[in-house]
C-alpha positions as CSV (number, residue, x, y, z in Angstrom):
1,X,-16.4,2.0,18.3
2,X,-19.2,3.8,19.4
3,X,-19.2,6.3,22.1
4,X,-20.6,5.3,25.5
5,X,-22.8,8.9,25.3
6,X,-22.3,11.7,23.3
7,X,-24.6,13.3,20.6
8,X,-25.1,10.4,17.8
9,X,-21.8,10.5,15.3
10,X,-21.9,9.3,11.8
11,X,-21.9,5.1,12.2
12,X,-18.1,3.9,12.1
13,X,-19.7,1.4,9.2
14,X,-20.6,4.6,6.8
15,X,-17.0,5.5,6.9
16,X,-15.4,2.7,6.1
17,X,-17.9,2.4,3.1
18,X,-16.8,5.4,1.6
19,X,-13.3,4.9,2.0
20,X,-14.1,1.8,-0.4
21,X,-16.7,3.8,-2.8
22,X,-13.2,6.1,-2.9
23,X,-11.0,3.4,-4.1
24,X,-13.6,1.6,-6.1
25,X,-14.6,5.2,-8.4
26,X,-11.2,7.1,-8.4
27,X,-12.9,9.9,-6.0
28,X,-9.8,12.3,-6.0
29,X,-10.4,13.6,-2.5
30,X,-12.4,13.3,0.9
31,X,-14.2,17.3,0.1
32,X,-15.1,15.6,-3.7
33,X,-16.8,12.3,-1.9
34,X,-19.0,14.5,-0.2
35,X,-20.0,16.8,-2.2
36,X,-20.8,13.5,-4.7
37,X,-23.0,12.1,-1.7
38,X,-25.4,14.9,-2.1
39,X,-26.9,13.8,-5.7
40,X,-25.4,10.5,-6.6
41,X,-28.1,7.4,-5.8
42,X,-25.9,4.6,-6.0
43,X,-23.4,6.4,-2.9
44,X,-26.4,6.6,-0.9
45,X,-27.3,3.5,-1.2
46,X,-24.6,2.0,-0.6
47,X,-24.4,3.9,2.8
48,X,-28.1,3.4,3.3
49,X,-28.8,6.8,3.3
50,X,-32.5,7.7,2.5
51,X,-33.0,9.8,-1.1
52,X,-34.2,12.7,0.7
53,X,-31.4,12.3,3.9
54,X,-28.6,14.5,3.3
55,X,-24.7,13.3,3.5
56,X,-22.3,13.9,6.0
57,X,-19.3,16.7,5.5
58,X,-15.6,16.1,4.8
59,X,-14.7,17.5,8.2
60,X,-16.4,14.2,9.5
61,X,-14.1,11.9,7.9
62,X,-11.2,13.7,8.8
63,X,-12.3,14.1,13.0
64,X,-13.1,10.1,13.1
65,X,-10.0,9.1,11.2
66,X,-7.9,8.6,14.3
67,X,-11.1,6.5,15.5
68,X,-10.7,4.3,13.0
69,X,-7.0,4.0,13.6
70,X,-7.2,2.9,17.0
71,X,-9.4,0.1,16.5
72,X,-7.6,-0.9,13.3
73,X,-10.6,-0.8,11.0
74,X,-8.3,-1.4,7.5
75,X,-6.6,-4.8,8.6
76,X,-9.3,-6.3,10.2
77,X,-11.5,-5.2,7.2
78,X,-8.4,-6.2,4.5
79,X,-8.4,-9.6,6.9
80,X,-12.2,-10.1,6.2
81,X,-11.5,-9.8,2.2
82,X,-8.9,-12.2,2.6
83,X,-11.2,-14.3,4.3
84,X,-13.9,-14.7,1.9
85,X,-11.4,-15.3,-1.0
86,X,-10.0,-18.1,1.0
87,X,-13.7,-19.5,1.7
88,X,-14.1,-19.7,-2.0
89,X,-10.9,-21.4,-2.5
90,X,-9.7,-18.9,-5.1
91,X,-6.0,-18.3,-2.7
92,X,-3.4,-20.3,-3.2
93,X,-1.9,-21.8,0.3
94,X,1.8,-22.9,-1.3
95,X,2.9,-20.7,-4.0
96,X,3.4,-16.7,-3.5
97,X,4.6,-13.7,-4.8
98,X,6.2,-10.5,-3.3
99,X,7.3,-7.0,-4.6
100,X,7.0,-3.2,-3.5
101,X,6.5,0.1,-5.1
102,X,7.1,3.7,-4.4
103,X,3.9,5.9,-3.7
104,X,4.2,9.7,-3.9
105,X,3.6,11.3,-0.6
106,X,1.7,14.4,-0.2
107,X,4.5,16.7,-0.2
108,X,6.4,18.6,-2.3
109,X,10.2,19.4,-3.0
110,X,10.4,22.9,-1.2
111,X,9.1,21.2,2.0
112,X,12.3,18.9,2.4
113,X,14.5,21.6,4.1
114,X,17.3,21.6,6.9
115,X,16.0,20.6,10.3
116,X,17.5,23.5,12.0
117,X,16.4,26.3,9.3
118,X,15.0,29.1,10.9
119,X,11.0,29.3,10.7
120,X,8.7,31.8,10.9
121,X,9.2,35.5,10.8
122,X,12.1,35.1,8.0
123,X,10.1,32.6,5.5
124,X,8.4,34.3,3.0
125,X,4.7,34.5,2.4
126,X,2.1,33.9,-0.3
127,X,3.8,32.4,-3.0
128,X,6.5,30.1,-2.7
129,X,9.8,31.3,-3.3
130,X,12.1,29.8,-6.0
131,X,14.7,27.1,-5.1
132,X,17.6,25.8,-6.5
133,X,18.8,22.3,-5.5
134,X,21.1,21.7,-8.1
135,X,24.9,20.8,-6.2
136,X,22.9,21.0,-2.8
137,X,23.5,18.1,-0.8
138,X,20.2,16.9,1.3
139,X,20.4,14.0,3.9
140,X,17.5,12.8,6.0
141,X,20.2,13.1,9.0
142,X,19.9,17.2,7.9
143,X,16.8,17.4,6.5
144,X,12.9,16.3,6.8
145,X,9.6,17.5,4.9
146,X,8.2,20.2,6.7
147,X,4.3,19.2,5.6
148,X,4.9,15.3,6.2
149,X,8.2,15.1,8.4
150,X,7.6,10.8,8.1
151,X,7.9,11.1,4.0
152,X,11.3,10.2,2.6
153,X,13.1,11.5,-0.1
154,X,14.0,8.7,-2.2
155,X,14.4,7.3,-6.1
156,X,13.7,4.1,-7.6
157,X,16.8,3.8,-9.8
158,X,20.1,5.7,-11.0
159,X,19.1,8.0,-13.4
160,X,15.4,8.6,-11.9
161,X,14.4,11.6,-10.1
162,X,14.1,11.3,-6.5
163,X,10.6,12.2,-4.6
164,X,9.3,12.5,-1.0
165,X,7.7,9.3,-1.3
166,X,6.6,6.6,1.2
167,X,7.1,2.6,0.2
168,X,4.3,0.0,-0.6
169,X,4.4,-3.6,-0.4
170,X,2.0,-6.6,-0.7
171,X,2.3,-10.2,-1.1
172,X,0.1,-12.0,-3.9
173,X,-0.9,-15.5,-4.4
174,X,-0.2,-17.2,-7.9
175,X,-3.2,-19.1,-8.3
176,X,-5.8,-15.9,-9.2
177,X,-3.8,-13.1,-8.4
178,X,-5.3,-11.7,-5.2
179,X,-3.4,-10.2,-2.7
180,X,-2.9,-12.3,0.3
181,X,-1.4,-9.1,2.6
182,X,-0.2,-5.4,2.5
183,X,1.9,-3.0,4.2
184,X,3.2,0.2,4.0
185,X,6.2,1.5,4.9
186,X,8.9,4.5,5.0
187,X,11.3,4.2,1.8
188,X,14.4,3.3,2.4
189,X,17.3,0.5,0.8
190,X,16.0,-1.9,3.1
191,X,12.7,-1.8,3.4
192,X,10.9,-3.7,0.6
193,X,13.8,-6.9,1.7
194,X,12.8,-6.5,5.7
195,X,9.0,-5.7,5.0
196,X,8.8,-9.0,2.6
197,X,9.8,-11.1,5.0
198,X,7.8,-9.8,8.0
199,X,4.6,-10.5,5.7
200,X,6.0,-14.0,4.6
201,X,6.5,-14.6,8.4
202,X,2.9,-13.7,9.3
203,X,1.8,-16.5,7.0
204,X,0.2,-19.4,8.6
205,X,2.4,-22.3,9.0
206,X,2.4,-25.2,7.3
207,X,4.3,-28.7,6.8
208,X,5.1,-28.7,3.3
209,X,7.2,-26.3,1.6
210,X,5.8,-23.0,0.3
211,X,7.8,-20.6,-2.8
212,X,7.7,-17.2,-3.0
213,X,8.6,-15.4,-6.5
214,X,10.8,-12.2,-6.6
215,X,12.5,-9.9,-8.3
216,X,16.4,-9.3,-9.2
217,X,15.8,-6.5,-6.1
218,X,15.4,-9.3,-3.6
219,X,18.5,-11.6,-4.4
220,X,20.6,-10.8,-1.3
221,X,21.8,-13.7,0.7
222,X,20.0,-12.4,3.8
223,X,16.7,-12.5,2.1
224,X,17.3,-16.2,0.6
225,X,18.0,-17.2,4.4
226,X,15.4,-15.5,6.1
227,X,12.8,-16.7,3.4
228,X,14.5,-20.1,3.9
229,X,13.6,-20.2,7.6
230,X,10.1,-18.5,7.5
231,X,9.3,-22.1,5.5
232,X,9.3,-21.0,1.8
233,X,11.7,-21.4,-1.1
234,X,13.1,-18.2,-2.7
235,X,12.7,-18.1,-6.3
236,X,14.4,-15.3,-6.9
237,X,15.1,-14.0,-10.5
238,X,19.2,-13.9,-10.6
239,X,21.0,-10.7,-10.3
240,X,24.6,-11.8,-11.8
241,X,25.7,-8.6,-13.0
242,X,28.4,-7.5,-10.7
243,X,28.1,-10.3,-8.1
244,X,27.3,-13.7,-7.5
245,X,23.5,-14.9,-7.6
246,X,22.6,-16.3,-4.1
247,X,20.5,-18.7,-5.8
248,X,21.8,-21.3,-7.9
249,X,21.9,-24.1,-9.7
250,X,19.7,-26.3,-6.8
251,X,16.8,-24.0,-7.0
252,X,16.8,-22.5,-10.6
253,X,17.2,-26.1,-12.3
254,X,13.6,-26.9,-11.1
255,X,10.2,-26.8,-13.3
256,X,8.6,-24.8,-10.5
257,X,11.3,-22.0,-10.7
258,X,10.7,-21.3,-14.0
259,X,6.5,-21.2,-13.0
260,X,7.4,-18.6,-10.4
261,X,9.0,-16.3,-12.6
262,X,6.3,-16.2,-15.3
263,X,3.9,-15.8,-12.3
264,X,5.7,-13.3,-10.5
265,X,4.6,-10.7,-12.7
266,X,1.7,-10.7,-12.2
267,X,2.3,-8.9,-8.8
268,X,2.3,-5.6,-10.5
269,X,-1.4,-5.9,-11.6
270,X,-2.7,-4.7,-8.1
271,X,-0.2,-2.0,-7.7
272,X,-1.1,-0.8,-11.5
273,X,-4.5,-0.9,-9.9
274,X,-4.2,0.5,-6.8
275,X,-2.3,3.3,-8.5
276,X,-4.4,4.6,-11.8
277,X,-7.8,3.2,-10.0
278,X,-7.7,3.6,-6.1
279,X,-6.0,6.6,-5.9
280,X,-2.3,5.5,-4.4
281,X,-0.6,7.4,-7.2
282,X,-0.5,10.6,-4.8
283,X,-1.0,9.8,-1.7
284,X,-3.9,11.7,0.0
285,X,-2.9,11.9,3.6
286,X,-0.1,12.6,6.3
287,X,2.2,10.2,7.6
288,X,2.8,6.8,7.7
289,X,-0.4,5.4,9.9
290,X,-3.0,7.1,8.0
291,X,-1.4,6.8,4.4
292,X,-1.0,2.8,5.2
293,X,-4.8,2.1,6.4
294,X,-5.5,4.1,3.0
295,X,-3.3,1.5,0.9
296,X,-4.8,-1.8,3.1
297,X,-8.6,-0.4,1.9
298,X,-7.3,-0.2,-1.4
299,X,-5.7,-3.3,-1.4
300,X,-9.0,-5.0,-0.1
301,X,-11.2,-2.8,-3.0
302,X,-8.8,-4.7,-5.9
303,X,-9.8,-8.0,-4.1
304,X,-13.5,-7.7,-4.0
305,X,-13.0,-6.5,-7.9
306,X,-11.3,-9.6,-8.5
307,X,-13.7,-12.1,-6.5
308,X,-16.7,-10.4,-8.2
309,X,-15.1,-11.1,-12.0
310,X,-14.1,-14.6,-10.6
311,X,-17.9,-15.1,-9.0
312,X,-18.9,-14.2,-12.8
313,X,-16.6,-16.7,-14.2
314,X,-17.6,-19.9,-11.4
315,X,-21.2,-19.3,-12.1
């Protein structure tokens, strides 16, 4: 990652480190970070910045993010985590769990407007003029986010307010919690369903029988066959309100099923997490590369919080 010649650039190391110090202290925003840098001890020295050697500026992160994009710094770093969790044996290998979330993206309501609007000389200027989208029909087909155009406009449930919003995901292992792998995605129906098996698909093979635990979300006969042929057996909480479960009786009369369900929960302990702690709330950046190495690092910053408090309770 460093430049064949060129004047010296801030070490590709140095950024990925703060990314982490972001995730790890709540920092609120690249500009804070920095100005932070310039008196806190503990930021410098975890860069290895000298006392007296002054910090670099926000416009640095922003010009090497791309860099960092290319070479896919946030999964081979989130990889690495991984790694050392599975060298201390704290992963489980055989028993998984899997949800998604919604994460706000950084745009607002008035932003998601018809694709062929007129631009320009007609919009107004300064403040932002007042809209009403009551009995206005808006359709991604139509319409798209003029300061994110990759953000969707989506809701969780009936009932719920619908936001531009992008869609995170992440697998967890039901032995300590940790998560085993991460991705984000645009929001759509589909998407947590398709993303959860891609992720249980990159897990490394193996000859006995593996279970994943899920939600009433994720009882769809496609999933249960797909998870079925990636190697692992859905244990799926049943979703018999209008339809038939595609689970039944086979899976759900088994010890293990019950195990799943009361560990499954505890999927939503590295979202709460990444959420109040590592920023993914409100999403910081634009578009769906960027905003998804942000969510990896943060993933990774919850595991190294949760090795560290399980190094405490080994030793």
């Amino acid at each position: 990652m460093y430049p064949a010649r060129g004047r010296p650039s801030v070490p590709p190391e140095m950024l990925l480190k703060a990314s982490v110090l972001m995730a790890l202290f709540s920092v609120r925003s690249e500009r804070a970070f920095c100005e932070r840098l310039r008196y806190d001890m503990l930021f410098k020295w975890f860069l290895g910045l000298r006392i007296d050697e002054r910090g670099f500026d926000a416009s640095t992160l922003s010009k090497n993010r791309q860099r960092l994009l290319d070479h896919e710094i946030a999964d081979r770093f989130f990889a690495a985590v991984v790694e050392q969790a599975h060298l201390r044996r704290y992963c489980s290998s055989d028993h998984f769990s899997v949800d998604g979330t919604l994460l706000e993206a950084w745009a607002s309501h008035k932003s998601f407007k018809p694709k062929d609007a007129p631009g320009g000389d007609g919009a107004p200027r300064g403040r932002n003029a007042e809209a009403d989208f009551r009995g206005a029909r808006r359709r991604h087909d139509t319409h798209q986010s003029t300061t994110d155009p990759e953000a969707r406009l989506y809701r969780k449930s009936a009932g719920t307010a619908a936001v531009l919003c992008f869609m995170g995901h992440i697998v967890t292992e039901n032995r300590n919690g940790l998560v085993a792998d991460a991705e984000l995605t645009r929001a759509d129906g589909y998407a947590e369903r398709d993303t959860a098996v891609k992720m249980l698909q990159r897990r490394p093979p193996r000859r006995r029988r593996r279970t994943v635990g899920a939600d009433k979300a994720y009882d769809t006969k496609g999933f249960v066959k797909d998870a079925r042929a990636a190697g692992f057996t859905p244990h799926v909480a049943q979703n018999t309100a209008n339809r038939r479960s595609a689970v039944d009786g086979r899976t759900t009369r088994h010890a293990g099923y019950r195990v799943s369900q009361r560990t499954r929960k505890r999927v939503e302990e590295p979202f709460g997490w990444i959420k109040t702690i590592g920023g993914g709330r409100k999403l910081r950046h634009k578009g769906t590369a960027r905003n998804r190495a942000a969510f990896l690092t943060a993933a990774a910053a919850y595991n190294l919080v949760r090795i560290a408090k399980l190094d405490t309770q080994t030793a």
